[in-house]
ZALUMLO-509520 format. One record per residue (C-alpha): residue in one letter; x negated, y negated, z negated; chain. Coordinates in steps of 0.05 Angstrom, whole numbers. Last residue first. Example, Ala and Ser with C-alpha at 12.3 -4.5 7.8 and 13.67 -1.06 7.14 Angstrom:
<sites>
SITE residuo     c1     c2     c3 cadena
SITE       S   -273     21   -143      A
SITE       A   -246     90   -156      A
</sites>
This chain:
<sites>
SITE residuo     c1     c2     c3 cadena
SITE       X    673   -340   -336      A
SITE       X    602   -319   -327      A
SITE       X    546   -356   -370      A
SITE       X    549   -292   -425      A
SITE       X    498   -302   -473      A
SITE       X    450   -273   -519      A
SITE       X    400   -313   -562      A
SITE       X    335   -281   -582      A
SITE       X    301   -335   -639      A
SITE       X    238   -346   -669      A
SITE       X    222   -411   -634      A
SITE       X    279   -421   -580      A
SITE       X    272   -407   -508      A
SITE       X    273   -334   -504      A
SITE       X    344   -329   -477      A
SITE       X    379   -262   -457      A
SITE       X    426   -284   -402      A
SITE       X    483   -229   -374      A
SITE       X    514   -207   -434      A
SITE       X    567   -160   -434      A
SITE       X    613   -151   -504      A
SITE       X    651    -86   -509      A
SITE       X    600    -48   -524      A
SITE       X    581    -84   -590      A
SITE       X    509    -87   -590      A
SITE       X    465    -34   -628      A
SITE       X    420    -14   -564      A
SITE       X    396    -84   -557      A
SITE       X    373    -97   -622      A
SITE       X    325    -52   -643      A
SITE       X    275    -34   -588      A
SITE       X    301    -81   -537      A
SITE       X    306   -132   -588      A
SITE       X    233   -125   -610      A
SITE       X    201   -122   -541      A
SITE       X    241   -191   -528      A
SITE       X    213   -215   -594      A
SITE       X    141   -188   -582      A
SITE       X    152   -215   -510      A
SITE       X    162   -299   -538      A
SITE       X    109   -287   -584      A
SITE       X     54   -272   -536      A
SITE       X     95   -328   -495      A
SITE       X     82   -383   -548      A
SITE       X     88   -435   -486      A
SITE       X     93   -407   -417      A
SITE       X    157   -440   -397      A
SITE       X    227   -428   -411      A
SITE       X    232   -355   -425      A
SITE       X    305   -334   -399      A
SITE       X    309   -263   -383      A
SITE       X    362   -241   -335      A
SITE       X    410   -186   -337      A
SITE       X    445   -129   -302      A
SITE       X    404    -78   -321      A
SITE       X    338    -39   -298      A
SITE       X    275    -64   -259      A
SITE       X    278   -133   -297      A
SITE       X    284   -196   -279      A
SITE       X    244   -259   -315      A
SITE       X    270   -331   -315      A
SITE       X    220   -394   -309      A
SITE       X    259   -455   -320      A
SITE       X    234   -508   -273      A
SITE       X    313   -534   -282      A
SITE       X    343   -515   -207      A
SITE       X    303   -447   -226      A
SITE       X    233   -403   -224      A
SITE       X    242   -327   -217      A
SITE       X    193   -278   -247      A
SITE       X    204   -200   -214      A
SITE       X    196   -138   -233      A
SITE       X    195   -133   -305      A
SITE       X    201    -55   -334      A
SITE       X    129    -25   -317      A
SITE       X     89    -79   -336      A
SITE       X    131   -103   -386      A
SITE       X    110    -39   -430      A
SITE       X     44    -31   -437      A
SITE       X     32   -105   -431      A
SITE       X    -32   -125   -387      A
SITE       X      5   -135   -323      A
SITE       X     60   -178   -358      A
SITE       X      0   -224   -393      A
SITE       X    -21   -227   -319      A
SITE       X     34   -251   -289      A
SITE       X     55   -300   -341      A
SITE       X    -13   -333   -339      A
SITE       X     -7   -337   -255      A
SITE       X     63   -357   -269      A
SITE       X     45   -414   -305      A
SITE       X    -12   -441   -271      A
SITE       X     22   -433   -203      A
SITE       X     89   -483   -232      A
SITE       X     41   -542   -205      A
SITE       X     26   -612   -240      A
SITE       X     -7   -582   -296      A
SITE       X     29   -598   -369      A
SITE       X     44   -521   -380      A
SITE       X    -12   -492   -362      A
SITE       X    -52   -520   -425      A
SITE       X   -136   -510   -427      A
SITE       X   -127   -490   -356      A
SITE       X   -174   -428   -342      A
SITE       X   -125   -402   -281      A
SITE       X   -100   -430   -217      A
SITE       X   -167   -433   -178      A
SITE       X   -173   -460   -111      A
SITE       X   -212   -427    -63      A
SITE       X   -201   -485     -7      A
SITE       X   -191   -435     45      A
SITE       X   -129   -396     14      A
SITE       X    -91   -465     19      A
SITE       X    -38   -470    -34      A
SITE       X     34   -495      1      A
SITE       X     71   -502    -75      A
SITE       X    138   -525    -75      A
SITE       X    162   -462   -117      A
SITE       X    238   -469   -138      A
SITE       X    251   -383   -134      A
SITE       X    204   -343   -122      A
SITE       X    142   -299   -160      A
SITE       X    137   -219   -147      A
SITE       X    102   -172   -189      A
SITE       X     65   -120   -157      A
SITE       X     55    -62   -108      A
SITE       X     -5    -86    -60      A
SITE       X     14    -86     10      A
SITE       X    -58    -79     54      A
SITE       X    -69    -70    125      A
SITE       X    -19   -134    145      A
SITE       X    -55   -179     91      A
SITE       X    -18   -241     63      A
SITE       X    -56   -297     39      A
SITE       X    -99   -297    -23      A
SITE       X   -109   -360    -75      A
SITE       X   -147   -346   -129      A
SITE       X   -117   -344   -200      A
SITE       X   -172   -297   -227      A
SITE       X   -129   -240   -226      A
SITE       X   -106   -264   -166      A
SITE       X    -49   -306   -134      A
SITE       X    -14   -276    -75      A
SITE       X      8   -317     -6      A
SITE       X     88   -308     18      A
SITE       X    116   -378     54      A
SITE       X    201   -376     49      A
SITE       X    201   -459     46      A
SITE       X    213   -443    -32      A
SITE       X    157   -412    -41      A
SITE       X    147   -326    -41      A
SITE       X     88   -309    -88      A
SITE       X     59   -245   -100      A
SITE       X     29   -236   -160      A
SITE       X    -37   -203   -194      A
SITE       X    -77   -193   -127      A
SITE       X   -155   -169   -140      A
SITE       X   -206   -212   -103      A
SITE       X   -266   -173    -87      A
SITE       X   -333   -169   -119      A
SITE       X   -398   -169    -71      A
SITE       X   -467   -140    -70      A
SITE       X   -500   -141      1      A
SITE       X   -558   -119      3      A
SITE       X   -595   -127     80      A
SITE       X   -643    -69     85      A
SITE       X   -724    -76    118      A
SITE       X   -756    -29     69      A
SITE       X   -773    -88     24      A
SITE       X   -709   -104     14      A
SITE       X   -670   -171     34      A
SITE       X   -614   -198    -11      A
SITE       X   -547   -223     -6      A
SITE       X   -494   -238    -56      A
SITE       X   -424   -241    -62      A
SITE       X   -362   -268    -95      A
SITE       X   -292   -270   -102      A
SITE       X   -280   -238    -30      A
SITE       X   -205   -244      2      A
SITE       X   -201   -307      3      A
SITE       X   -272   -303     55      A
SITE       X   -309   -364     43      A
SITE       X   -365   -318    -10      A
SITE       X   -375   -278     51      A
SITE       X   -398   -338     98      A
SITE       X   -441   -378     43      A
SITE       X   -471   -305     29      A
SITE       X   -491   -295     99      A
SITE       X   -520   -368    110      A
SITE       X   -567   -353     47      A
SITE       X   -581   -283     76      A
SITE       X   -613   -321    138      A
SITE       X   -639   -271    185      A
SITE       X   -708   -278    227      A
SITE       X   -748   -258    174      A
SITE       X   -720   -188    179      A
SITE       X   -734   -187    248      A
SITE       X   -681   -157    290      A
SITE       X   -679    -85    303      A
SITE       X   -608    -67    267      A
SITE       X   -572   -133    259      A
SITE       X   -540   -126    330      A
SITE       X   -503   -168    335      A
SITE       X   -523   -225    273      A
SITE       X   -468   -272    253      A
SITE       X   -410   -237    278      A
SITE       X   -447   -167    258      A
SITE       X   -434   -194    186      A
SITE       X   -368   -208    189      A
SITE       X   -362   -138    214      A
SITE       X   -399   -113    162      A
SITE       X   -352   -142    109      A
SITE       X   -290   -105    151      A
SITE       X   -324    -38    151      A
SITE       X   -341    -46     74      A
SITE       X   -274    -56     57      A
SITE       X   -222   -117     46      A
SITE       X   -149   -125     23      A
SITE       X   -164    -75    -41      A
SITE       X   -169     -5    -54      A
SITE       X   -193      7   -115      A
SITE       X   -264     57   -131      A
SITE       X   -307      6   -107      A
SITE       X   -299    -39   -151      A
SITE       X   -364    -68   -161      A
SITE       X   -373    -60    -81      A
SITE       X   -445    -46    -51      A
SITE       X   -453    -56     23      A
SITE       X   -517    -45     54      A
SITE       X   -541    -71    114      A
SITE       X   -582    -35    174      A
SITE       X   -657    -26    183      A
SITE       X   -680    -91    194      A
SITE       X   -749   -104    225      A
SITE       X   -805   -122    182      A
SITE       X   -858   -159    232      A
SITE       X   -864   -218    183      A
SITE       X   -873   -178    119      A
SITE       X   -939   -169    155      A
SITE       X   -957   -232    154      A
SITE       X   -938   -243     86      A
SITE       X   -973   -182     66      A
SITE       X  -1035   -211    107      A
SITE       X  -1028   -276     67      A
SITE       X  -1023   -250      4      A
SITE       X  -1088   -205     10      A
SITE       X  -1130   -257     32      A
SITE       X  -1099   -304    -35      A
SITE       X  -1115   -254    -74      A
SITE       X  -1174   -243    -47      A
SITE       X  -1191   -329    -58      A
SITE       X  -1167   -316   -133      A
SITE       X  -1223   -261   -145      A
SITE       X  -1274   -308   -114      A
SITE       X  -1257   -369   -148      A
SITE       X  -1244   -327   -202      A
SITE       X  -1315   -308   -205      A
SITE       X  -1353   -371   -181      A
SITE       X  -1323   -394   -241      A
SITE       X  -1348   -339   -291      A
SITE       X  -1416   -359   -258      A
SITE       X  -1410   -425   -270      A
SITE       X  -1406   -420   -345      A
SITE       X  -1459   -372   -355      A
SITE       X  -1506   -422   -320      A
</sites>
């Protein structure tokens, strides 16, 4: 008897539960929204997109937001629209229970901007995303040209970082998407290399901001030690040279060695 009366109990209890779920869910229902908010991760950088241009993407789904149902909006169909945009890495979208839209999102971050050889300009980003061209935003940072065959579409969010070996990847994007960012994170080549140049050969050739000479690095391959070398002769090396020589090429290609040379005649 005992028995079935601690079942009758959480039948019972379980049944209110149930009551009580189903008039919250009903009146979850008749939530309207209130308005979306935008949080950035980053929102202290200015970057190709703001929170004025994410709610407008927004309103192009729902116009107006403000007053609709809350149950009546598909955050799922948000998201899949933010996280398209090249300019977005990635977002998510919630619904509070005061009758908000959430919207937390990080943004693409350019690392290089990259001018093909058919003249097209698109940026690769820290993440080696692909980013076209924004007429609101000009980011100062390296620039890529040269031999560059690559037409990346910014739509299919491809990804040119993470390979286990750059170097043997079809495309010269791995590469200088590696190069760009161990140059961004140097203290010293980020302020003194301006521009990585890509030759006849698929050599890849680094200018600096000051001098009259080139920087010949080959590929990607030991390039931590390739720019402690080039660091080194610019500390110690450089400024003991013979005045009277001039070398235009200062080549990085070979393990353990600097090699200066003039390739004017």
């Amino acid at each position: 008897m005992k028995k079935i009366l601690i079942i009758t109990v959480w039948i019972v209890i379980f049944a209110g539960i149930m009551v009580i779920f189903g008039f919250a869910v009903a009146e979850q229902k008749k939530v309207t929204c209130t308005g979306a908010v935008i949080i950035l991760e980053d929102n202290n950088q200015q970057e190709f997109i703001n929170e004025q241009d994410i709610l407008k993407i927004i309103q192009q789904l729902y116009n107006p937001l403000e007053g609709r149902y809350l149950d009546s909006i598909n955050t799922g169909k948000i998201a899949e629209t933010l996280n398209n945009n090249p300019y977005i890495r990635e977002a998510e979208v919630i619904k509070s229970l005061t009758g908000q839209i959430k919207v937390e999102l990080s943004r693409s971050e350019a690392l290089v901007r990259v001018v093909n050889q058919k003249g097209d300009n698109f940026y690769l980003g820290t993440e080696g995303e692909v980013m076209p061209i924004s007429k609101t935003f000009i980011p100062k940072i390296l620039v890529a040209n040269g031999y560059i065959p690559d037409i990346p579409d910014p739509g299919a969010k491809l990804r040119y970082k993470g390979l286990n070996n750059p170097i043997q990847a079809k495309s010269i994007l791995p590469q200088i998407q590696y190069l760009a960012g161990k140059l961004a994170a140097h203290s010293v080549f980020r302020h003194s290399i301006e521009q990585i140049f890509v030759n006849q050969l698929e050599e890849i050739e680094l200018v600096p901001s000051t001098g009259d000479h080139i920087i010949l690095i080959g590929n990607v391959s030991d390039l931590d030690h390739k720019l402690e070398n080039l660091l080194a002769y610019y500390q110690a090396g450089m400024p003991k040279l013979d005045t009277t020589e001039h070398y235009n090429v200062i080549d990085l290609k070979y393990k353990d060695q600097v090699v200066c040379k003039n390739t004017i005649q």
